[in-house]
C-alpha positions as CSV (number, residue, x, y, z in Angstrom):
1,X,101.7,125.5,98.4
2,X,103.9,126.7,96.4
3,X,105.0,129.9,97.5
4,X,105.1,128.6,101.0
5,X,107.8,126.2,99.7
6,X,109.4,129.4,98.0
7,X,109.4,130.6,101.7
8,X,111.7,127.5,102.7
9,X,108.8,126.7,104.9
10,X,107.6,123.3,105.3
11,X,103.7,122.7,105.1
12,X,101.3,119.8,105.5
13,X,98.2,120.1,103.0
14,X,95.5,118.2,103.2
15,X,94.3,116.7,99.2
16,X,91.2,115.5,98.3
17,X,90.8,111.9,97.4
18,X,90.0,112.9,93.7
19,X,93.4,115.0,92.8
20,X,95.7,113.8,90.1
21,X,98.9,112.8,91.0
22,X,101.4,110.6,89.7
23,X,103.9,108.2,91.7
24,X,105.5,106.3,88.9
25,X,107.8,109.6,87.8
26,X,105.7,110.0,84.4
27,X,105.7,105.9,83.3
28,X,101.6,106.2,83.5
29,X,98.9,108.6,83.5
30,X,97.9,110.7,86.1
31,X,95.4,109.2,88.7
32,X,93.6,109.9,91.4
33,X,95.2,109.5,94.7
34,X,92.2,107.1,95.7
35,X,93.7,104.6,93.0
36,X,97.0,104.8,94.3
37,X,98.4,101.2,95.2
38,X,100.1,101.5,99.0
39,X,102.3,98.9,99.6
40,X,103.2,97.7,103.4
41,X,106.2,100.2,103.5
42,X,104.9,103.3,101.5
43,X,101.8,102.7,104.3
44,X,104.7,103.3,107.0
45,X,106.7,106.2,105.4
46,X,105.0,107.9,102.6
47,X,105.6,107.8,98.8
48,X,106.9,110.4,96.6
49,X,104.4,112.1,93.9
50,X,103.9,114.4,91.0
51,X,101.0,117.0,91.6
52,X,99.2,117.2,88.2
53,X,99.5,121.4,86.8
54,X,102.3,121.6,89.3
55,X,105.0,123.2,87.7
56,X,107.9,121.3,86.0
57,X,109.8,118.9,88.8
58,X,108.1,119.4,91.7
59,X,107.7,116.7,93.6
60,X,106.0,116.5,97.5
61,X,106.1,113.3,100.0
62,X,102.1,112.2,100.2
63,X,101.0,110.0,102.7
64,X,97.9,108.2,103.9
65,X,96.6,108.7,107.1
66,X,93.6,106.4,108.5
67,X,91.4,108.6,110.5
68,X,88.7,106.0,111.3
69,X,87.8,102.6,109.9
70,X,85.4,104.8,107.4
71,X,87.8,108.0,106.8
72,X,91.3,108.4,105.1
73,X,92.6,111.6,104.9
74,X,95.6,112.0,102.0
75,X,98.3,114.7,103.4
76,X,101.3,116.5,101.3
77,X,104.4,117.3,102.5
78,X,107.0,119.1,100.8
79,X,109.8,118.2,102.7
80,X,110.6,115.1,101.2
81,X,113.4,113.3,104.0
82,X,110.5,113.1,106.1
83,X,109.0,109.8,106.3
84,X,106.8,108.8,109.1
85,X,102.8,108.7,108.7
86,X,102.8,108.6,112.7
87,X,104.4,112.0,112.8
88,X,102.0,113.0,109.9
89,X,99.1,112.1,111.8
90,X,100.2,113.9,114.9
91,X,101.3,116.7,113.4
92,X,97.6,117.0,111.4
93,X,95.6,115.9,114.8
């Protein structure tokens, strides 16, 4: 991921549900993206996290994408002014 962003490309990644991540810019631990709490508008556009053993301030948009009632898929994005999980979940069809 990150030399694509070195490109100046934009990517959508797919993360598993156990990675480490941090959206609370370093007040707690790391935890797993499963744990996160998604509140009614972070459900709508995303939230901003840390990638644990990404370097220094490298942040992506992540969001949460509801495949099924029994399947969530958890997407990065590293262009962070984007913020719609509808275009997300097109985009990652």
């Amino acid at each position: 991921m990150l030399y694509i962003d070195g490109l100046g490309k934009y990517y959508y990644c797919p993360l598993k549900r156990n990675r480490l991540v941090d959206d609370t810019a370093c007040l707690e631990d790391y935890k797993r993206i499963e744990l996160l709490y998604w509140g009614e508008e972070e459900l709508k556009s995303g939230k901003t996290v840390k990638i644990k053993r990404f370097p220094g301030a490298k942040k992506v948009k992540l969001f949460r994408v509801t495949v099924s009632p029994d399947r969530t898929d958890f997407i990065a994005k590293n262009d962070l002014s984007q913020g719609s999980t509808n275009v997300v979940q097109k985009v990652c069809k």
